[in-house]
C-alpha positions as CSV (number, residue, x, y, z in Angstrom):
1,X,-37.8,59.4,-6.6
2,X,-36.6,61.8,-9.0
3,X,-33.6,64.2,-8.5
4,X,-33.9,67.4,-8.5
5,X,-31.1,70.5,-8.3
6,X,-32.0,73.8,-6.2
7,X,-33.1,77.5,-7.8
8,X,-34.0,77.1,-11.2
9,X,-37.3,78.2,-13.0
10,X,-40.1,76.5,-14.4
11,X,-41.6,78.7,-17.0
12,X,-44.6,76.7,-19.3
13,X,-42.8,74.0,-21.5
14,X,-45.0,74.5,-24.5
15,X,-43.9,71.1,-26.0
16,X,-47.8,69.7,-26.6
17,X,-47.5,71.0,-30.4
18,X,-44.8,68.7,-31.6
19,X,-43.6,66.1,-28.3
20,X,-45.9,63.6,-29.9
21,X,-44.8,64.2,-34.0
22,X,-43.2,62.0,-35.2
23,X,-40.2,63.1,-37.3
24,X,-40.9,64.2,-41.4
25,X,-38.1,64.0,-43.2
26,X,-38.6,67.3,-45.2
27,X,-37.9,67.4,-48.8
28,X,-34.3,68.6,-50.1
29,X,-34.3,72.7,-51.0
30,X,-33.0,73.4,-54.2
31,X,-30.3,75.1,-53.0
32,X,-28.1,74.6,-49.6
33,X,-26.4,77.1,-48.0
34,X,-23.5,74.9,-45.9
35,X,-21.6,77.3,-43.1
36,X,-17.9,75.8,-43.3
37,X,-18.1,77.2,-39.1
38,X,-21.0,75.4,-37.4
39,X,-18.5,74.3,-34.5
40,X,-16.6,75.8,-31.2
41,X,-13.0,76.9,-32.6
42,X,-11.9,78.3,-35.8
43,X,-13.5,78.1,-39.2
44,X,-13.0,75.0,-41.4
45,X,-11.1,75.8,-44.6
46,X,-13.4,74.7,-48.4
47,X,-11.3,72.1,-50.2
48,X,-14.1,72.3,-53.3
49,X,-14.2,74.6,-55.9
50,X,-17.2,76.5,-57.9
51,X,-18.1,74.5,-60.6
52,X,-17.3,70.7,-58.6
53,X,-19.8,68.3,-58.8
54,X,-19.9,67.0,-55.3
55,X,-21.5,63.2,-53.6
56,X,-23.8,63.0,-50.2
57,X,-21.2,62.4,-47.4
58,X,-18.2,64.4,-49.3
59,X,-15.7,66.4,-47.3
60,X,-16.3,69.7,-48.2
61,X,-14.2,71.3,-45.9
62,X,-11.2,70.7,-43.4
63,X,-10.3,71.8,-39.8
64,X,-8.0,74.8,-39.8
65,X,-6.1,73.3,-36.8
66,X,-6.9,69.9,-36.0
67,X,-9.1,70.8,-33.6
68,X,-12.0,71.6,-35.2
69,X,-14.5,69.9,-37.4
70,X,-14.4,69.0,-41.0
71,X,-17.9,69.3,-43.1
72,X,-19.6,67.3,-45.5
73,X,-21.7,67.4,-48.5
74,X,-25.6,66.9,-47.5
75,X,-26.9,65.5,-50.9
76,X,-25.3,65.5,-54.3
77,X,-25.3,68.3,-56.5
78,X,-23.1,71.0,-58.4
79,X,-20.9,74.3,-56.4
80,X,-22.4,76.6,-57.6
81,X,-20.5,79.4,-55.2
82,X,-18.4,79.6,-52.2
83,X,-19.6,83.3,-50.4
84,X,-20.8,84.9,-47.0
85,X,-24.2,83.9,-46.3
86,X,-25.8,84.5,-42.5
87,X,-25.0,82.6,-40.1
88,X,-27.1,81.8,-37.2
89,X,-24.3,81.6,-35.1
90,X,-21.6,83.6,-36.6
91,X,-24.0,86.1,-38.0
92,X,-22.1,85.7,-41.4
93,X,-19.9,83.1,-42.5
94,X,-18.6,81.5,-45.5
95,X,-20.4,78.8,-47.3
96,X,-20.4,76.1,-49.8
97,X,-23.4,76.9,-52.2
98,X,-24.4,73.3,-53.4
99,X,-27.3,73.0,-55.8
100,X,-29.2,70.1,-55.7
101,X,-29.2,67.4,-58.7
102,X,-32.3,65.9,-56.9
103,X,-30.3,62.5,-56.6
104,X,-29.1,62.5,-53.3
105,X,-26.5,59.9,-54.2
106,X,-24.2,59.0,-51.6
107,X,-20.3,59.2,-52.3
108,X,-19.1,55.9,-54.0
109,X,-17.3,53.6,-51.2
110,X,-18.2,56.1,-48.3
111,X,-20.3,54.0,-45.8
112,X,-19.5,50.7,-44.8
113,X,-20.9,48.7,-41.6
114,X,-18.5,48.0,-38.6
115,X,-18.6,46.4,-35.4
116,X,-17.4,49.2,-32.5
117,X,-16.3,45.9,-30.3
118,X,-13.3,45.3,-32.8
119,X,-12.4,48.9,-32.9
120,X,-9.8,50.7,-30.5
121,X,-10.8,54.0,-29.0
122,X,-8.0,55.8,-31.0
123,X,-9.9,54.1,-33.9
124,X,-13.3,55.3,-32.8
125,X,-11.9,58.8,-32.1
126,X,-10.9,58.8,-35.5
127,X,-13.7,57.8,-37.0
128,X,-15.6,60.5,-34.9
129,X,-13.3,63.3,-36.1
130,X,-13.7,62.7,-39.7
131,X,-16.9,62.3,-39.7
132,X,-17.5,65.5,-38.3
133,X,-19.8,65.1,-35.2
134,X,-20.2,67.9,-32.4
135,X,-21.9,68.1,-29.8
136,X,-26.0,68.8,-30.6
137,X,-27.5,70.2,-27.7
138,X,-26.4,73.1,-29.0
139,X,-22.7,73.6,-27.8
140,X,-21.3,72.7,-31.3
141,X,-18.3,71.3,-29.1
142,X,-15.9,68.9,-31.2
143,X,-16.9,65.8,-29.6
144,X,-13.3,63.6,-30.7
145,X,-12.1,66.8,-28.2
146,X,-14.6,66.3,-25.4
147,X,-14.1,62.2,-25.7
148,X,-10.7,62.4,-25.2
149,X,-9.4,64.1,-22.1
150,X,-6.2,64.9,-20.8
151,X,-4.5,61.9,-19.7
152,X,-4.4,63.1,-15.9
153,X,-8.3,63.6,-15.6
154,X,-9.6,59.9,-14.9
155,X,-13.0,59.8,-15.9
156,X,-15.7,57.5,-14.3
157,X,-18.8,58.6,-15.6
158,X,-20.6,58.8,-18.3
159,X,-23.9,61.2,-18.1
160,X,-26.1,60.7,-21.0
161,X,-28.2,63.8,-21.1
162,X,-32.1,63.3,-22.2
163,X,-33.5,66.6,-20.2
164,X,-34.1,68.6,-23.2
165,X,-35.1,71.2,-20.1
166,X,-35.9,74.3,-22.9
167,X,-39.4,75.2,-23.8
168,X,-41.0,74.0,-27.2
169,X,-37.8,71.8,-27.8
170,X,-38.4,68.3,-28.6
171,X,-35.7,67.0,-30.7
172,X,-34.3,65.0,-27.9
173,X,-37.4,63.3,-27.0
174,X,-38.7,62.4,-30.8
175,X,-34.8,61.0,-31.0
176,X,-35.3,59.2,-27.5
177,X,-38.7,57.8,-28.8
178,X,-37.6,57.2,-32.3
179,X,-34.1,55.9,-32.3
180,X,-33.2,54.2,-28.7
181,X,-31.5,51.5,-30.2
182,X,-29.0,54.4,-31.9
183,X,-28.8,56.6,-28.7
184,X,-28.0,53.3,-26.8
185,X,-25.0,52.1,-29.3
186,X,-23.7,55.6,-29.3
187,X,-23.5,55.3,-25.3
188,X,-22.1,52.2,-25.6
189,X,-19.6,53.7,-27.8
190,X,-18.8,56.5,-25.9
191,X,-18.4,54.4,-22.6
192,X,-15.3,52.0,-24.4
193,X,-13.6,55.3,-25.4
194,X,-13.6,56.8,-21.9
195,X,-12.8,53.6,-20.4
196,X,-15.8,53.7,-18.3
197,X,-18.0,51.2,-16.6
198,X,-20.9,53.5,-15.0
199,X,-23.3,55.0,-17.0
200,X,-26.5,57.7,-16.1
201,X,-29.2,58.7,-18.5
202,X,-31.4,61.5,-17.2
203,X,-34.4,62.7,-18.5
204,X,-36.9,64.8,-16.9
205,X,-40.3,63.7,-15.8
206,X,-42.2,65.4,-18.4
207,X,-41.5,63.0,-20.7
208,X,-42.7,59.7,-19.4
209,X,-43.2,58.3,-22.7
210,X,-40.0,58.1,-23.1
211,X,-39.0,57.3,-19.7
212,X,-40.7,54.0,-20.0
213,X,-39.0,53.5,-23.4
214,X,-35.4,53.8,-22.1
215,X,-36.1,51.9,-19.3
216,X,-37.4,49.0,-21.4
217,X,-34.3,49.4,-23.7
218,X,-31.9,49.8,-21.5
219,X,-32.2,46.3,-19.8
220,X,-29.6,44.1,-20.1
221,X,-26.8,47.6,-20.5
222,X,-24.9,49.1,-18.0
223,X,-27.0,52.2,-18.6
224,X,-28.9,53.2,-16.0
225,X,-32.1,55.8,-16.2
226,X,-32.7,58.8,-14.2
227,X,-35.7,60.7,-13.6
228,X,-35.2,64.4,-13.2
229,X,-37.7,67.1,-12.2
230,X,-38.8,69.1,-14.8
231,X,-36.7,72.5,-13.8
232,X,-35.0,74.7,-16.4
233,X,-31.9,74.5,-16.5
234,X,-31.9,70.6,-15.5
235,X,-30.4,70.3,-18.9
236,X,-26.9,72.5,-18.3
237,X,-23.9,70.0,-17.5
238,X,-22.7,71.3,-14.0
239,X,-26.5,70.5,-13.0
240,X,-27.2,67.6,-14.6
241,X,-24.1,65.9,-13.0
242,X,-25.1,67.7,-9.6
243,X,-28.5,66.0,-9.8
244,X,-27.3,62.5,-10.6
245,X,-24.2,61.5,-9.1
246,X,-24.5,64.8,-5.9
247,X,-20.9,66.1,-7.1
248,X,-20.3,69.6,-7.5
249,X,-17.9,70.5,-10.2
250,X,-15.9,73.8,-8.3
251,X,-15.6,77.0,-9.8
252,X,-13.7,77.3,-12.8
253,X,-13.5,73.5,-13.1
254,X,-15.1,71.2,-15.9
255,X,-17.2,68.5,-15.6
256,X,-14.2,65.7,-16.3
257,X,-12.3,67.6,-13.0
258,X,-14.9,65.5,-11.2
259,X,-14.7,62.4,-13.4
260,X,-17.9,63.4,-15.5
261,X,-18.3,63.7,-19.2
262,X,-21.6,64.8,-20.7
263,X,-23.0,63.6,-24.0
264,X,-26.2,64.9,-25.9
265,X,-28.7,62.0,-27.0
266,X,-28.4,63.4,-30.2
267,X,-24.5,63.4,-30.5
268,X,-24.8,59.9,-29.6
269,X,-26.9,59.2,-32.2
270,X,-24.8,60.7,-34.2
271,X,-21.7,58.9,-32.7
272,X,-23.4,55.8,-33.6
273,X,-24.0,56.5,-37.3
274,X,-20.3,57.8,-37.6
275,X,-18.6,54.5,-35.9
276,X,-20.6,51.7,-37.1
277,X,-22.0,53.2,-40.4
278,X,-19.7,56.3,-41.6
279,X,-22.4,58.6,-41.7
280,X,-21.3,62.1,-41.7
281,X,-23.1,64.5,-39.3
282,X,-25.1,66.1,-42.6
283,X,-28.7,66.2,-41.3
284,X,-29.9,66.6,-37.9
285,X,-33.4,66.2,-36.3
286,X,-35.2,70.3,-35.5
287,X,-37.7,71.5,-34.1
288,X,-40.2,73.9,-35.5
289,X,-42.1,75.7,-33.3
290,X,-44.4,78.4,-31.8
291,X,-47.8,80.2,-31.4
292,X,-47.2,81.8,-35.1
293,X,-45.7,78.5,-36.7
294,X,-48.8,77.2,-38.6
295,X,-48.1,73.3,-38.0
296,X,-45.4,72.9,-35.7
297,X,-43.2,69.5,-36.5
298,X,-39.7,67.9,-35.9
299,X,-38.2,67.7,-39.2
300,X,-35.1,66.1,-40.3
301,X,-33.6,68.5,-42.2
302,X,-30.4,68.6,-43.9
303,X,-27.5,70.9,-42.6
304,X,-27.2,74.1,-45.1
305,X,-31.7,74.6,-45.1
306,X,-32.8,77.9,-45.0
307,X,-34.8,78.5,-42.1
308,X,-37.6,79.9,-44.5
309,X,-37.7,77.1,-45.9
310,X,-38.8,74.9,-43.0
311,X,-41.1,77.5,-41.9
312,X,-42.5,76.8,-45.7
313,X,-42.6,73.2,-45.1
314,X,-44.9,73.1,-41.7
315,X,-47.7,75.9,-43.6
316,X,-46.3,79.0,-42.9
317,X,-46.9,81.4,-40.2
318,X,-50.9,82.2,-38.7
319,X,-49.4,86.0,-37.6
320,X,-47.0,88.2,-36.8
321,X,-43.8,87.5,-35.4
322,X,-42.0,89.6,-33.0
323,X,-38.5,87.2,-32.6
324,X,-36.9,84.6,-34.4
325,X,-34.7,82.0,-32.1
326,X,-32.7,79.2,-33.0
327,X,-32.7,77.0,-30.1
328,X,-35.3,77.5,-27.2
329,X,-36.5,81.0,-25.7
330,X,-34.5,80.7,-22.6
331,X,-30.7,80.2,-23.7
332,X,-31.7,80.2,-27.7
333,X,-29.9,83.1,-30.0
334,X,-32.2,85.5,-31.7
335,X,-32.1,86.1,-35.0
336,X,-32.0,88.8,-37.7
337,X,-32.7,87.1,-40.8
338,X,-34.9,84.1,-42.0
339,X,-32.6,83.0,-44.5
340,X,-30.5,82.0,-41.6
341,X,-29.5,78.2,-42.0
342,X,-29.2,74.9,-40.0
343,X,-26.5,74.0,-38.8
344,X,-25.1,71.2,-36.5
345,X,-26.4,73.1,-33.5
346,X,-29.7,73.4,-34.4
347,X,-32.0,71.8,-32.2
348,X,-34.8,73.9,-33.0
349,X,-36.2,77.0,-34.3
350,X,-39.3,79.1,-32.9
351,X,-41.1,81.7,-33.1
352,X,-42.5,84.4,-30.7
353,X,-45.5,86.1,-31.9
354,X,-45.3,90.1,-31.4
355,X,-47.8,90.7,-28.8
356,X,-45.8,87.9,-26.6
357,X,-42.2,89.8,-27.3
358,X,-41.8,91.3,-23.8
359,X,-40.9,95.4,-24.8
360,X,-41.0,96.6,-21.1
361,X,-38.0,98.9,-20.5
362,X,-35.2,97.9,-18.5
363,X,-35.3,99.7,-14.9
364,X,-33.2,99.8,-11.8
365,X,-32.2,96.7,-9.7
366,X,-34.5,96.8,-6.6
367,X,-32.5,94.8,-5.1
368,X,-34.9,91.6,-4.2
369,X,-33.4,89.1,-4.1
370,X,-35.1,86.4,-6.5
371,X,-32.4,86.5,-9.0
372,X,-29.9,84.9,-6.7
373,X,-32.7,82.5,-5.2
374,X,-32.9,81.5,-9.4
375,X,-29.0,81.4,-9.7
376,X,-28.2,77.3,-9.8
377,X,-24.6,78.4,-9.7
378,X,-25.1,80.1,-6.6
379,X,-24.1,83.8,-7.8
380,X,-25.0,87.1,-7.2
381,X,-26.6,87.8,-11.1
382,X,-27.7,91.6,-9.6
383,X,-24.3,92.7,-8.3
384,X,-22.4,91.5,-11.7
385,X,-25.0,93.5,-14.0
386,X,-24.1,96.3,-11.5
387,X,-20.7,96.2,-12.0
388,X,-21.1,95.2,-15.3
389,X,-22.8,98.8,-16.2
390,X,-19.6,100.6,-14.2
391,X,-17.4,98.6,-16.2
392,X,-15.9,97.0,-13.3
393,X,-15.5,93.6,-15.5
394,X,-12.4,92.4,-13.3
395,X,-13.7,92.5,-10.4
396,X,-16.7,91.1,-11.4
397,X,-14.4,87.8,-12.5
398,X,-11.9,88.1,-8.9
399,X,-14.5,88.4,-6.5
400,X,-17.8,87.5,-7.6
401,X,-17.0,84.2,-10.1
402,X,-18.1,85.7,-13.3
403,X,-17.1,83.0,-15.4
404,X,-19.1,80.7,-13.1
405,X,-22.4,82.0,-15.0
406,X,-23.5,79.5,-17.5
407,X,-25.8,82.3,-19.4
408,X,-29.1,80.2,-18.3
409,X,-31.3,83.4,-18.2
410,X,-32.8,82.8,-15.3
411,X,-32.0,85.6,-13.3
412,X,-34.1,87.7,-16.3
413,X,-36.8,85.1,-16.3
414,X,-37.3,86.7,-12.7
415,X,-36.5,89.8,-12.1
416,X,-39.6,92.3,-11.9
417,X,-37.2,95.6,-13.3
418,X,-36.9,93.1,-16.9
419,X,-32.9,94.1,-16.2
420,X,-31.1,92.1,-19.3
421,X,-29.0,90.1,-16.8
422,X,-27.4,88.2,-19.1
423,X,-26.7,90.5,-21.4
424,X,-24.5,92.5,-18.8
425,X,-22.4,89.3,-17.7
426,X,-21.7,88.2,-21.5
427,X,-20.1,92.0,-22.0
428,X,-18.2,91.4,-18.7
429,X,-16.7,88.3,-20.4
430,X,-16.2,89.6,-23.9
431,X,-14.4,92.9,-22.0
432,X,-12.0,90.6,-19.7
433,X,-11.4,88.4,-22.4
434,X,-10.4,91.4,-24.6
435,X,-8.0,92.2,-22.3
436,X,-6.4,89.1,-21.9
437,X,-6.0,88.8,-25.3
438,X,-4.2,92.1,-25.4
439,X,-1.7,91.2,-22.9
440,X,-1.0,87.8,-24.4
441,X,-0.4,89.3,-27.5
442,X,1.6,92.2,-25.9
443,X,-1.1,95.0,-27.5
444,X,-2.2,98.1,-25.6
């Protein structure tokens, strides 16, 4: 029986156009456009100059702090310039201009094959942080951070998370189907780290291909597969380790407060490459999609691609868009500007076509209810837009759990007065966290 997680929607998943591509790795742009920020915390600092001539796997840049990411060179080639190019997180950001030499040549002495059962997990930590890896799902959260809690959180769990719950999205499932022996050695990985003997990988019914695949592979592993109804947002941590193991993690808690950390098939791919090969996270699986998109794909492009020039590579577009979104529709981030780039984050890109753009003008909350049916946090999404638009952003955090919210978009996928929900609660949160900023710093 599969597990399932109350409120939720479950909007058409659209994934028929690439679930059953295989991957293409696309050809190498002339030119790569390499954000030195593509991960949660501050920006990573160039340690290359215009005018270096620079390997595959290079370190490009180093963490600010320590507890960042560093980033790596995706093929070999000259720096031509370090500038502000967009960002499709950041909006802008600085990056290392490489142009190609059409070698790809790997940086002399850089990988090397290792056994993880002859490494420590200090070692493997390591070995994660240099190389760079976040998390993929879209977080961008440094995963040598989220792989090593505080000492006083004692982790039991490991939750491997296959859902891959957004529309057109099906980078997960062409990594499931393509690489389980990877995603399997990168759990295995992850488990000695955290010390941890039970194991969970959930991935929702609508993808029984690969259901049958990880079951197969998984024999013989402490790994165990879970079914999961196909519900957005099965996917989001808090519900994912809801669904599988029945704990809740309380308000303002994390997942390890209940002994649960949650890793991104594609991270542990990723994890995999770094410990036992020394691959640097410098390519990542996307996928291209939409009605517009004239032969949607999952490419494995390399980190730095314009988005224009994937569009290029699966024929172009058949009409007119009216949005641009890196990641899926529900949760993605809209953008601005095709020249936009992929970065570790990027689990896909699609396209809404103009006459599907929804223009209908925002209108009064009529109070019915069906946003806080949707609400998997168990919130009140109508009275914090309320307050939200009075600028009561306090006592939308005290009394009604603001920060509880996990931006899902639910409540908008519902509501018949097309009220930008989400919208309202992300100013509440950049407003309260402006203010406790100011005090810490002692501003007015």
């Amino acid at each position: 029986m599969f597990r399932k997680i109350k409120g939720g929607v479950h909007p058409h998943d659209e994934k028929q156009s690439t679930e059953d591509k295989k991957i293409e790795f696309m050809p190498i742009p002339q030119k790569l456009f390499v954000p030195v920020h593509q991960h949660i915390g501050q920006a990573s600092i160039p340690v290359v100059a215009v005018g270096d001539m620079v390997k595959k796997g290079q370190l490009i840049a180093e963490t600010a702090d320590g507890r960042g990411t560093p980033v790596h060179a995706p093929t070999s080639g000259k720096v031509t310039e370090l500038g502000n190019y967009p960002n499709p997180i950041y909006g802008s950001s600085l990056c290392v201009v490489i142009e190609s030499d059409g070698l790809d040549e790997w940086q002399e002495n850089l990988l090397t094959t290792r056994n993880y059962e002859n490494l420590t997990p200090e070692e493997m930590i390591d070995i994660i942080f240099k190389n760079g890896i976040v998390g993929m799902g879209g977080a961008a959260f440094p995963t040598h951070i989220k792989l090593a809690p505080p000492k006083d959180r004692h982790i039991d769990t490991l939750i491997v998370n296959g859902a891959e719950c957004e529309p057109y999205l099906t980078s997960d499932h062409r990594t499931m189907m393509e690489y389980p022996d990877d995603v399997i050695k990168g759990t295995l990985i992850a488990m000695k780290i955290l010390g941890v003997s039970k194991c969970y990988l959930g991935i929702e019914i609508n993808k029984p291909k690969a259901i049958a695949l990880m079951l197969e592979k998984c024999k013989g592993t402490p790994i165990e597969v879970v079914e999961l109804e196909t519900r957005y947002p099965q996917g989001a941590e808090k519900m994912m380790i809801l669904a599988i193991t029945g704990k809740e993690v309380p308000s303002g808690k994390l997942p390890m407060d209940v002994g649960c950390v949650v890793q991104n098939v594609g991270s542990l791919k990723a994890v995999a490459d770094a410990v036992e090969k020394n691959i640097p996270l410098i390519e990542r699986i996307v996928t291209v999609a939409g009605k517009t998109v004239k032969d949607p794909k999952n490419v494995m492009a390399k980190l730095g691609t314009p988005f224009s020039e994937l569009f290029k590579y699966c024929g172009g577009f058949t009409g007119k868009n009216g949005k641009l979104i890196m990641g899926g529709p529900m949760m993605g981030q809209a953008q601005v500007n095709i020249e936009a780039v992929i970065v570790k984050a990027t689990s896909g890109i699609v396209t809404i076509s103009e006459k599907d753009v929804d223009y209908v003008p925002e209108r009064a909350c009529i109070r019915c209810g069906r946003c806080i049916e949707a609400c998997t946090m168990h919130l009140m999404p109508s009275t914090l837009s309320i307050l939200s638009e009075k600028g009561q952003h306090q006592t939308a955090q005290t009394d009604y759990n603001l920060m509880d919210c996990v931006e899902c978009g639910c409540c908008y996928y519902v509501c018949p007065s097309r009220r930008n929900i989400v919208h309202y609660i992300r100013q509440s949160k950049a407003k309260n966290a402006m203010v406790r900023n100011a005090i810490k710093t002692g501003s007015k």
